[in-house]
C-alpha positions in Angstrom: 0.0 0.0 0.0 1.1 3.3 -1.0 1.8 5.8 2.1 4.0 8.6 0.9 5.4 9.7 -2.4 8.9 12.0 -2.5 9.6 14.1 -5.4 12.1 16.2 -7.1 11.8 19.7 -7.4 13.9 21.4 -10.2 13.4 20.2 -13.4 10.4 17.8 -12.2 7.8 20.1 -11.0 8.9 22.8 -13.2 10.0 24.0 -16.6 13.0 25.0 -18.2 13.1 28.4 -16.2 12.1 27.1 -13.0 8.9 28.2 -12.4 6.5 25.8 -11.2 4.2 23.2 -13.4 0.8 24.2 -11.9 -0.6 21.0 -13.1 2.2 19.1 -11.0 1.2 21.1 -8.2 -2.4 20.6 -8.6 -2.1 16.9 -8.7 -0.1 17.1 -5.4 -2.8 18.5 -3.6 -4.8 15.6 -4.7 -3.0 13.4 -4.1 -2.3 15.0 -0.1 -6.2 15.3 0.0 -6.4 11.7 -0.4 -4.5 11.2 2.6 -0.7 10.8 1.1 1.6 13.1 2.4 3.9 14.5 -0.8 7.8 14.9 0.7 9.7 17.4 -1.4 13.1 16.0 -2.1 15.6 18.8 -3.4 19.1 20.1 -3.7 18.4 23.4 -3.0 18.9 24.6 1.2 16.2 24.3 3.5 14.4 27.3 4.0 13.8 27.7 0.2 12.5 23.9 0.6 10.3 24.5 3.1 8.9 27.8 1.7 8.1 25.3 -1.5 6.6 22.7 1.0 4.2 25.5 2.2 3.1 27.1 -1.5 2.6 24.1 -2.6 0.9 22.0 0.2 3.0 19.4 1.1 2.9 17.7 4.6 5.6 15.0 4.2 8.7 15.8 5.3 11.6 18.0 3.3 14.4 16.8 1.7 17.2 19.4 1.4 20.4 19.8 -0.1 20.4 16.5 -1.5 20.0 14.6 1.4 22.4 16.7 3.6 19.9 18.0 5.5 15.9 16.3 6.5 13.5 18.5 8.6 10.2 17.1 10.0 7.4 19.0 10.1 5.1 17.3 12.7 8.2 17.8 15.1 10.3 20.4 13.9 13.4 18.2 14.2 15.8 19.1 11.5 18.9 16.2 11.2 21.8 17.4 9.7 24.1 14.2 7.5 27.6 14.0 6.3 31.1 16.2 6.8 30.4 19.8 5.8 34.5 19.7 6.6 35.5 17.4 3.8 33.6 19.4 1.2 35.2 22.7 2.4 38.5 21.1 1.8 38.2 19.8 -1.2 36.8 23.0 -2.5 39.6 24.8 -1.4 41.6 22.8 -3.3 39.8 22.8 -6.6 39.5 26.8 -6.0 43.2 27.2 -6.4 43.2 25.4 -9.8 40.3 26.4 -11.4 37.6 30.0 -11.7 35.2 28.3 -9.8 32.1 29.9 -8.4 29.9 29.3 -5.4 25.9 30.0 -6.6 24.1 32.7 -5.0 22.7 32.3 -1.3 25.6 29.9 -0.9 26.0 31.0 2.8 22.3 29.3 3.6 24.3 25.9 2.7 25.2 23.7 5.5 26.2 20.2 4.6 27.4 20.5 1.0 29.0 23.4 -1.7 27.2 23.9 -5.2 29.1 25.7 -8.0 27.7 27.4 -11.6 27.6 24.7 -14.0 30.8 26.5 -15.8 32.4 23.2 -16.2 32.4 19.7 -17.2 31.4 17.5 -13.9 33.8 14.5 -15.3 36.3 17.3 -15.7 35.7 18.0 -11.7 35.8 14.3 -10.4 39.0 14.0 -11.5 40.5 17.1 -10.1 39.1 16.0 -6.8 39.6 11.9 -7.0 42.0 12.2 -3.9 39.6 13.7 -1.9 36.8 12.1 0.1 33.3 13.8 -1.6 31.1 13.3 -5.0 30.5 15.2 -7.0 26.9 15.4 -8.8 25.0 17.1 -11.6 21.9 18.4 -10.9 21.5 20.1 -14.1 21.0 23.3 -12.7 23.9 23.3 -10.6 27.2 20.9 -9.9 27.2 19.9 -6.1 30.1 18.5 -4.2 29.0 16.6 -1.0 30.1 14.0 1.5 30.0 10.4 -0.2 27.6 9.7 2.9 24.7 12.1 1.6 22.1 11.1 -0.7 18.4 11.7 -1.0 18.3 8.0 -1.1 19.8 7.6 2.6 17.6 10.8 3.4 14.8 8.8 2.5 15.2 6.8 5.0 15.2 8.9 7.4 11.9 10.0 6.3 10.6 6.6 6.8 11.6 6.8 10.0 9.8 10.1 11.0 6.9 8.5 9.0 6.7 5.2 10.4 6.8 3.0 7.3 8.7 1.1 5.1 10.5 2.2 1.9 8.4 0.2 0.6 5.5 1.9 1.0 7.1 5.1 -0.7 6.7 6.1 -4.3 9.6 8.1 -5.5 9.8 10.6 -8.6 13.1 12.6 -10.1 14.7 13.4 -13.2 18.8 13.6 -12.8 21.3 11.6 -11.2 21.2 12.8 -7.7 17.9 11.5 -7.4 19.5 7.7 -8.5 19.7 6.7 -4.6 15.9 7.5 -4.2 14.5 5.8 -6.7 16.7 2.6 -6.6 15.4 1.9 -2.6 12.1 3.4 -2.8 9.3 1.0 -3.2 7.9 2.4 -6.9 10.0 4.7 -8.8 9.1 7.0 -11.5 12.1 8.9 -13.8 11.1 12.2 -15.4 11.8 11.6 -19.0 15.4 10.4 -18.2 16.3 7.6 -19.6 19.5 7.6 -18.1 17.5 6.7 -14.9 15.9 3.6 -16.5 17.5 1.0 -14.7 16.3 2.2 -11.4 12.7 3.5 -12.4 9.6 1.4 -12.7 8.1 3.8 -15.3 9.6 6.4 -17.0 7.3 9.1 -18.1 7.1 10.8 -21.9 7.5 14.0 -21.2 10.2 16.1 -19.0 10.2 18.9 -16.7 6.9 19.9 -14.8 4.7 18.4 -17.6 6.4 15.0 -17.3 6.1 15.2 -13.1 2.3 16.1 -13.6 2.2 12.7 -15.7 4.4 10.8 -12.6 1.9 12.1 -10.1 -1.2 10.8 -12.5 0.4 7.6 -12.8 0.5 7.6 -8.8 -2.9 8.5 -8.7 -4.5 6.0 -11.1 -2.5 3.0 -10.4 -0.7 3.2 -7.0 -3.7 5.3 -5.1 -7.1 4.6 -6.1 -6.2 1.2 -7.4 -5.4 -0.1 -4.1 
């Protein structure tokens, strides 16, 4: 039985320029008024996530910074995961070698470092293959983050706060940071990326904010009101 259902943010409930699908959104309120709280799972930093939780109408609990940090909202407990120390490091590093730049409101960012997509991501593993971090595309931004974080091991955590089993989770994204979440979660759905194929259940025909409204539809007809 379905329980919960986490989702991406950028690039799966919205378009090109960011702005938000409102026929994504619209099905998430459905779907929460059919007693399934929606957990917003993002790489942006938390207060921006929880301001989306809130416009939107989600009552799950929020995924930020890719898993570095998870916030409850029934208890306001907010768990911080991996070595912010690490990433600082190996920044520092790759900062004397290369024009790198930090993206706005960095400062808000507690467990990990993003940088303007100005470079090519393989280019940046290798520059910083001694050093203990990953390195991820998000496709709006290139994020370098303890090995230890992931929205997938964030996930869990939300099933603890929640009560229930992976499972009994449905999980939506569109780019490889959202790989961990899909592979454990109980159903997963990939926003037109076929890249994500091998750990998706379904993998929708459109992209962006169109292609989440279609994930969340899916949800609704097959893994909701089928039950």
């Amino acid at each position: 039985m379905l329980k919960a259902i986490a989702i991406d943010v950028d690039g799966t409930l919205t378009d090109e320029n960011r702005r938000l699908h409102l026929g994504a959104v619209t099905k998430i309120r459905e779907i929460e008024s059919l007693g399934v709280p929606v957990i917003l799972a993002t790489g942006n930093v938390l207060c921006i996530a929880e301001a989306a939780s809130v416009f939107i109408g989600t009552t799950g609990p929020v995924i930020a910074e890719n898993g570095g940090i998870v916030a409850n909202p029934r208890t306001d407990e907010v768990r911080y995961i991996g070595d912010i120390k690490k990433v600082e490091k190996a920044f520092q590093d790759l900062a004397k070698r290369y024009n790198v730049r930090k993206i706005k409101r960095s400062e808000l960012r507690k467990t990990e470092i993003a940088i303007y997509r100005d470079f090519e991501v393989n280019e940046l593993k290798k520059a910083l293959q001694d050093f203990d971090v990953s390195i991820v595309d998000t496709k709006f931004a290139i994020h370098i983050k303890d090995p230890a974080v992931s929205k997938g091991k964030a996930l869990e955590e939300v099933a603890k706060f929640l009560g229930i089993q992976l499972s009994e989770i449905a999980a939506i994204g569109d780019s490889e940071n959202d790989r961990e979440m899909l592979e454990i979660a109980g159903y997963s759905i990939s926003v037109g990326e076929e890249s994500l194929k091998d750990v998706s259940d379904y993998v929708t025909r459109s992209s962006f904010g169109e292609g989440g409204e279609e994930a969340l539809e899916f949800c609704i007809k097959n893994l909701i009101l089928q039950e």
